[in-house]
Backbone bond lengths (Angstrom), bond angles and torsions (degrees), N, CA, C in turn:
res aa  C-N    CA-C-N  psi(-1)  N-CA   C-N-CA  omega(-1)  CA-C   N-CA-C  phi
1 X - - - 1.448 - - 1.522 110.55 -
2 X 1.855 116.62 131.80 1.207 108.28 -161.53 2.259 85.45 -96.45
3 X 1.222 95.15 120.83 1.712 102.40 172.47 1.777 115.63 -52.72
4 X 1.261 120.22 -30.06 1.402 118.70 176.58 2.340 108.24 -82.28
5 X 1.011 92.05 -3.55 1.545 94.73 168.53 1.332 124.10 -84.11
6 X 1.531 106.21 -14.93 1.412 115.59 -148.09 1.763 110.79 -71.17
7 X 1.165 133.00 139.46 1.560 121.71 -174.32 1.748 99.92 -120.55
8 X 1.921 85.95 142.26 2.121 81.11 175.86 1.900 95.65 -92.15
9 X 1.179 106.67 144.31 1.236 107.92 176.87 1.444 99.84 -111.82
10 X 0.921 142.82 55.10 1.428 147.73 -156.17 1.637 109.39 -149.16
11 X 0.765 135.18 94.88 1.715 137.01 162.54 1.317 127.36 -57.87
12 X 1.654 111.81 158.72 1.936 106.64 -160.89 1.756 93.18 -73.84
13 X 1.718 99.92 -36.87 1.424 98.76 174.06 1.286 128.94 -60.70
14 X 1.431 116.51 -30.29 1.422 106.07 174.55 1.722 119.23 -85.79
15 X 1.344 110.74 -9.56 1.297 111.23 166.88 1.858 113.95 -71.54
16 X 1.484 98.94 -36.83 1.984 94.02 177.95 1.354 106.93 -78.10
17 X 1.355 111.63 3.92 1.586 114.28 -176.62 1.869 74.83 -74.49
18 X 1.463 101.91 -77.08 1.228 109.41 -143.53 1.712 109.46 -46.48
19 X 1.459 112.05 -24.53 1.233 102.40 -154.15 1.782 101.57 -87.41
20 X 1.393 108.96 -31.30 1.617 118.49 152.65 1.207 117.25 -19.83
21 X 1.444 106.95 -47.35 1.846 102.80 -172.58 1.169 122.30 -76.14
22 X 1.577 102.26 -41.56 1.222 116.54 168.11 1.358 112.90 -35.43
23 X 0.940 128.92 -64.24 1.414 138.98 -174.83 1.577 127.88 -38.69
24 X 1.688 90.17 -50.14 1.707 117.28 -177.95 1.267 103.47 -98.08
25 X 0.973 134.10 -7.58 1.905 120.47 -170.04 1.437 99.82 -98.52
26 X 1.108 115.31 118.89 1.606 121.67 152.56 1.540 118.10 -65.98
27 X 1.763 111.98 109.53 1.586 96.82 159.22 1.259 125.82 -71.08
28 X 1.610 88.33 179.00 1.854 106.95 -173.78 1.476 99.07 -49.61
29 X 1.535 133.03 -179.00 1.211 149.28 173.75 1.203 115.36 -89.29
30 X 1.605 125.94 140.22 1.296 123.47 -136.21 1.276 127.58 40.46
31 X 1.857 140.61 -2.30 1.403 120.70 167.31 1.593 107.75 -75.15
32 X 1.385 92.51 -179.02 1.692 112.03 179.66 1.569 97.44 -79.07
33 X 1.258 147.13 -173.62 1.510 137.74 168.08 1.998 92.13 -128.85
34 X 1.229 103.77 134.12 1.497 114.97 -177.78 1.437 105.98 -26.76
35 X 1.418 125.12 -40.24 1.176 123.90 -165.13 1.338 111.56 -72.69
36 X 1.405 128.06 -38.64 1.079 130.06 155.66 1.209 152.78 -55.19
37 X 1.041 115.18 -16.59 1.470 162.17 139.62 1.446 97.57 -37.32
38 X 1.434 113.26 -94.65 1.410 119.65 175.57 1.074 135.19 -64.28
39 X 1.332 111.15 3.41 1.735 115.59 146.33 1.308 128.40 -59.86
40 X 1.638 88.87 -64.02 1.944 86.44 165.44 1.149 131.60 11.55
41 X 1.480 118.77 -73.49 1.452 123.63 176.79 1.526 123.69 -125.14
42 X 1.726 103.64 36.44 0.855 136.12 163.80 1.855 127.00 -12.38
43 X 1.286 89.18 -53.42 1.733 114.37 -167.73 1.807 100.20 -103.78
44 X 1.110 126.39 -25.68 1.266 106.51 -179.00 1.486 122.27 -95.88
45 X 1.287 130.67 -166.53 1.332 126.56 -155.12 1.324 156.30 39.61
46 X 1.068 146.25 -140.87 1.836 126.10 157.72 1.543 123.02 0.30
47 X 1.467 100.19 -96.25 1.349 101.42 179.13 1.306 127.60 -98.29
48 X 1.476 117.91 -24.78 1.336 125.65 -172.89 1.465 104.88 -60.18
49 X 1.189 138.79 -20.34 0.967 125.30 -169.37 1.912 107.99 -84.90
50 X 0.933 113.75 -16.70 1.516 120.58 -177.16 1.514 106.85 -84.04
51 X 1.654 121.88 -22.33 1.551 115.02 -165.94 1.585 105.64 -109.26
52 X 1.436 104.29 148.23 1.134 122.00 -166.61 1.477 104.10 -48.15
53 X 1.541 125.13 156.48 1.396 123.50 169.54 1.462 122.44 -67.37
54 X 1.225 119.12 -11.70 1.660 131.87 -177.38 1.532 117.40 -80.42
55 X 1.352 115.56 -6.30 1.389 152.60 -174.79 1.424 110.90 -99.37
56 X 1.450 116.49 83.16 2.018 104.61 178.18 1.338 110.45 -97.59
57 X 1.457 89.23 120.86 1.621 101.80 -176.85 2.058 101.21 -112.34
58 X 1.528 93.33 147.97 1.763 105.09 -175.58 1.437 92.64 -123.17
59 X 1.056 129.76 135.44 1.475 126.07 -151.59 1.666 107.47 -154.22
60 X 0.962 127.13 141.92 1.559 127.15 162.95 1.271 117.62 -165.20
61 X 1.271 79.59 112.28 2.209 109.69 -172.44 1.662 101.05 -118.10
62 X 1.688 94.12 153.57 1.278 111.93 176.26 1.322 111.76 -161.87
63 X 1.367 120.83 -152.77 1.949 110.35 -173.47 1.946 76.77 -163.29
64 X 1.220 94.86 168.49 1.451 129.31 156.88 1.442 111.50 -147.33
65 X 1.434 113.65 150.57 1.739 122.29 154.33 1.917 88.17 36.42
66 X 1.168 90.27 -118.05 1.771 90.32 -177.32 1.410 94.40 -127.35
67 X 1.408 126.18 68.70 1.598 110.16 125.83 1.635 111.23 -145.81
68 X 0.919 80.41 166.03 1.728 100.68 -172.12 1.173 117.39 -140.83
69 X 1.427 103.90 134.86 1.531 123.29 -140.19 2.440 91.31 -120.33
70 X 1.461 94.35 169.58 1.568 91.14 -165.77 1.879 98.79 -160.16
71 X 1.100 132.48 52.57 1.067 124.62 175.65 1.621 125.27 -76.67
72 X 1.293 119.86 159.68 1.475 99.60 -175.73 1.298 93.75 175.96
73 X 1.566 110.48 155.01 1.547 118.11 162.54 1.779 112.40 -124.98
74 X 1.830 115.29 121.69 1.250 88.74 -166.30 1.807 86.88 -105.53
75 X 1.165 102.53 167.65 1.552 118.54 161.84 1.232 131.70 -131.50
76 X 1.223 99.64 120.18 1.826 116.20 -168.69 1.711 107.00 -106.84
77 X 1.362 121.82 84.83 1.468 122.25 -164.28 1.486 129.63 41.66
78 X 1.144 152.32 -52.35 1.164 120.61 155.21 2.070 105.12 -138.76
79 X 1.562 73.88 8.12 2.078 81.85 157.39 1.286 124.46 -92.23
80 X 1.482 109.01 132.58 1.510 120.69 -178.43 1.387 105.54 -122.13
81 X 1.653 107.13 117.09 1.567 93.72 160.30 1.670 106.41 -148.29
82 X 1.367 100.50 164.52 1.799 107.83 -156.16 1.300 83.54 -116.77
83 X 1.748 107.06 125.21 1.303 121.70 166.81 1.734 111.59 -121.01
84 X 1.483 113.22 144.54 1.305 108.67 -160.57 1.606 94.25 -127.35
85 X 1.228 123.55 122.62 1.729 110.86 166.71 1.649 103.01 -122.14
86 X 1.477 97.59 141.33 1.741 105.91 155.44 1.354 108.97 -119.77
87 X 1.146 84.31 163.26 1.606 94.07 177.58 2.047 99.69 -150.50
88 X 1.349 89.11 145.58 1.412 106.80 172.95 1.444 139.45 -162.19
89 X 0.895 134.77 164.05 1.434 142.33 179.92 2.077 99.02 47.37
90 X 1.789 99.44 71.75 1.580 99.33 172.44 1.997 87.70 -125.88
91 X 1.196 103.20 -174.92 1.625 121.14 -170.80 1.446 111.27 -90.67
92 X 1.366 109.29 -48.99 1.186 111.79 177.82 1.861 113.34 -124.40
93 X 1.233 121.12 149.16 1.255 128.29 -168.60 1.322 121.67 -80.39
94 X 1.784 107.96 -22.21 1.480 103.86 174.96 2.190 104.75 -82.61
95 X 1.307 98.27 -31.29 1.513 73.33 165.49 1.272 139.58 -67.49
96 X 1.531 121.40 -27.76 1.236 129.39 163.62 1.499 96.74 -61.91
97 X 1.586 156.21 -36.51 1.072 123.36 175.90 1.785 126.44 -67.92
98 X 1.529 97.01 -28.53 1.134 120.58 179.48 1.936 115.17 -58.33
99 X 0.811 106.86 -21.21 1.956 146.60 -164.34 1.508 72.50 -78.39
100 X 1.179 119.55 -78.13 1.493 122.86 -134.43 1.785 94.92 -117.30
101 X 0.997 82.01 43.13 2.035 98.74 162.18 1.630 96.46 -130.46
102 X 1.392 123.05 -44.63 1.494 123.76 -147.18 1.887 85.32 -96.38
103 X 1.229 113.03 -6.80 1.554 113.65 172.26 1.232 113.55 -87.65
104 X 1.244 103.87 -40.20 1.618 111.89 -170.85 1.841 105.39 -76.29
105 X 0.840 126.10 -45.81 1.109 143.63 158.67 1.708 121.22 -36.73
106 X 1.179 106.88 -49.17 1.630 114.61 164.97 1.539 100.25 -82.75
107 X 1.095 148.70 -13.54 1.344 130.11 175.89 2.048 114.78 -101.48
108 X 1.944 95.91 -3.73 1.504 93.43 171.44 0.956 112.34 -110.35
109 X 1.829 135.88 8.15 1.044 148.34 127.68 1.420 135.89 -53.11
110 X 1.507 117.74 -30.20 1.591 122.02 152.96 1.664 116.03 -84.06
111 X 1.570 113.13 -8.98 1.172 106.11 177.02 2.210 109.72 -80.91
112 X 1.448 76.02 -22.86 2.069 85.97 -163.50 1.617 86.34 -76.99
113 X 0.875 116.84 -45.20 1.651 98.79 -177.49 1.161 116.85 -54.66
114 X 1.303 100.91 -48.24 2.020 105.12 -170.19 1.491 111.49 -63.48
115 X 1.261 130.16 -6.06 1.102 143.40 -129.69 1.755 95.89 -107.10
């Protein structure tokens, strides 16, 4: 498999679909609940690393070929909101991460106000 062929078939909308559920679905008894799950590593990478620790974010990012993907739900006391970024077709990969730090960042800045 040539890695620069590779296509996301996945939409920003169908990722806030997904991350929506996350939110509202109760797991089975005794599981972990998705959200918890994606806390885990909540704070590191892309953006987590720029937002304050008082801020719990559940997050799941990845890349292909050249795009890179940024889903996440952050929570700022009893606000929840699911922000989704893609990014694609850039030159280098740390700017596309960089893309979706200075995004994430403007959307936990309209979240702290509203807050």
């Amino acid at each position: 498999n040539d890695k620069t062929t590779r296509e996301n078939w996945i939409t920003a909308q169908d990722m806030s679909r997904i991350m929506t559920l996350a939110i509202t679905q109760e797991p089975p008894p005794r599981w972990p609940s998705a959200m918890d799950l994606m806390e885990i590593k909540g704070h590191s990478g892309k953006l987590g690393e720029m937002i304050p620790r008082d801020v719990k974010i559940a997050r799941k990012c990845g890349q292909i070929s050249n795009q890179e993907h940024y889903a996440a739900v952050l929570t700022l006391g009893k606000k929840k909101l699911v922000m989704v970024v893609m990014v694609s077709d850039f030159d280098k990969r740390n700017r596309a991460k960089e893309g979706i730090r200075k995004i994430g960042m403007l959307v936990y800045d309209a979240l702290k106000h509203k807050a």
